[in-house]
C-alpha positions as CSV (number, residue, x, y, z in Angstrom):
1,X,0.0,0.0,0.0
2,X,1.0,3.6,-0.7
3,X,1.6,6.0,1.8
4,X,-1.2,8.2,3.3
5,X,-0.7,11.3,4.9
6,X,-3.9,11.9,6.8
7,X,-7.3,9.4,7.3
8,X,-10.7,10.0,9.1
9,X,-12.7,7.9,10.4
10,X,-16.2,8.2,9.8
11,X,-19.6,6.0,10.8
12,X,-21.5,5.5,7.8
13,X,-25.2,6.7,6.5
14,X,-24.5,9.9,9.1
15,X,-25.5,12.6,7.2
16,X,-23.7,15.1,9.1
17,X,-20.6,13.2,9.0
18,X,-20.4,12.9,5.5
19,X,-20.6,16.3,5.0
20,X,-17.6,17.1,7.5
21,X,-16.1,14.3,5.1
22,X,-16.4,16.1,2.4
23,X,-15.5,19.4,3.5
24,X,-12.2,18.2,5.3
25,X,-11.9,16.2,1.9
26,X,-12.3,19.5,-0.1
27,X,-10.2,21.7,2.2
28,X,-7.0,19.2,2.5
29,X,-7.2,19.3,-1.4
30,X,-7.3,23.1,-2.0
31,X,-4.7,24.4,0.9
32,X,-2.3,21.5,1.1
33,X,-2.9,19.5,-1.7
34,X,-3.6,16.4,-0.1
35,X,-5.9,13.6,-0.1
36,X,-7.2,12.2,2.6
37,X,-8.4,8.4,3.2
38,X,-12.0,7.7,4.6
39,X,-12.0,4.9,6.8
40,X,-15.7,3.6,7.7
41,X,-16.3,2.2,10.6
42,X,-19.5,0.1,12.4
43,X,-18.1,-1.6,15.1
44,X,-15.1,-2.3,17.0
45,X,-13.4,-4.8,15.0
46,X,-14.1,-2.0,12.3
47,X,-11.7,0.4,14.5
48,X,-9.2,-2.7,14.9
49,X,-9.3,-3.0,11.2
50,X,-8.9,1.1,10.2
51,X,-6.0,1.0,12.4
52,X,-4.6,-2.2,10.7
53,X,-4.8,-0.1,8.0
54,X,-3.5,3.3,9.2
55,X,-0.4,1.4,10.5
56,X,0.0,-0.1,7.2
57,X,-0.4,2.9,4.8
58,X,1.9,4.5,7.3
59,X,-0.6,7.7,7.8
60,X,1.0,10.2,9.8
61,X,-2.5,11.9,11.4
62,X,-6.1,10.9,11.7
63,X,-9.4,13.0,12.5
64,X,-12.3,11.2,14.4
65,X,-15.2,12.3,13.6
66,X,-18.2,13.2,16.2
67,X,-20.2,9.8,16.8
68,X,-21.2,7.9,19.7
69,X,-19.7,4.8,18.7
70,X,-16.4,6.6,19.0
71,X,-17.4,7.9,22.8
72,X,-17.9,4.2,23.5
73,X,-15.2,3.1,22.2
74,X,-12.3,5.9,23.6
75,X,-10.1,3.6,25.5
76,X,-10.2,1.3,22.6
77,X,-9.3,4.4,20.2
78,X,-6.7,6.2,22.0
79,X,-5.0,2.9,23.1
80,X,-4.5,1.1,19.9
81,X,-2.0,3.8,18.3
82,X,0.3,2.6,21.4
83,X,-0.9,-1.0,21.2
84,X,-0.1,-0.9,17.3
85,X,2.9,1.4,18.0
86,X,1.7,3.5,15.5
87,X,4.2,6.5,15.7
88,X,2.1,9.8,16.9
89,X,2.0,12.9,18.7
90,X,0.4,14.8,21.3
91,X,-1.5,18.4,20.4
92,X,0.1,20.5,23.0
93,X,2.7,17.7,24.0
94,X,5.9,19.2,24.8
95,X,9.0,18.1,23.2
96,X,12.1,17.2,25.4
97,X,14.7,18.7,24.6
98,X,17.2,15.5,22.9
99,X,14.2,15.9,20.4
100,X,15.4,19.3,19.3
């Protein structure tokens, strides 16, 4: 699989999500000139499986979309880039300083 820069993960026939798809779509095309890979999700083993994928396409970021599966499902979602070791960062993290 090719690389991918950025994925989201979205629940499916969610009206409102696919139009935050498609406008996160539109704006990572026109100001960076990326595209971004929509990853579908149902269930858990749909998570497990998008971040089979993430690890493998080597994405750098993803977006998770508003939902209540992916309330639910938090611990499984913010443990598996560790669990996966799925390299990632922190918003607001601070760096140490043998990182600079």
């Amino acid at each position: 699989m090719s690389r991918c820069e950025f994925a989201v993960l979205t629940v499916p026939n969610q009206p409102e999500a696919a139009l935050s798809v498609k406008e996160v779509q539109a704006a990572a095309a026109s100001t960076i000139g990326r595209q971004i890979e929509v990853l579908t999700v149902s269930t858990s083993r749909d998570i497990d499986a998008a971040f089979a994928t993430i690890v493998q396409t080597r994405t750098e970021a993803i977006l998770v979309g508003p939902d209540a599966l992916f309330y639910s499902r938090l611990a499984q979602i913010t443990t598996l880039p560790h669990a996966t070791r799925w390299p990632r960062s922190i918003p607001g993290a601070r760096r140490s300083k043998s990182a600079d």
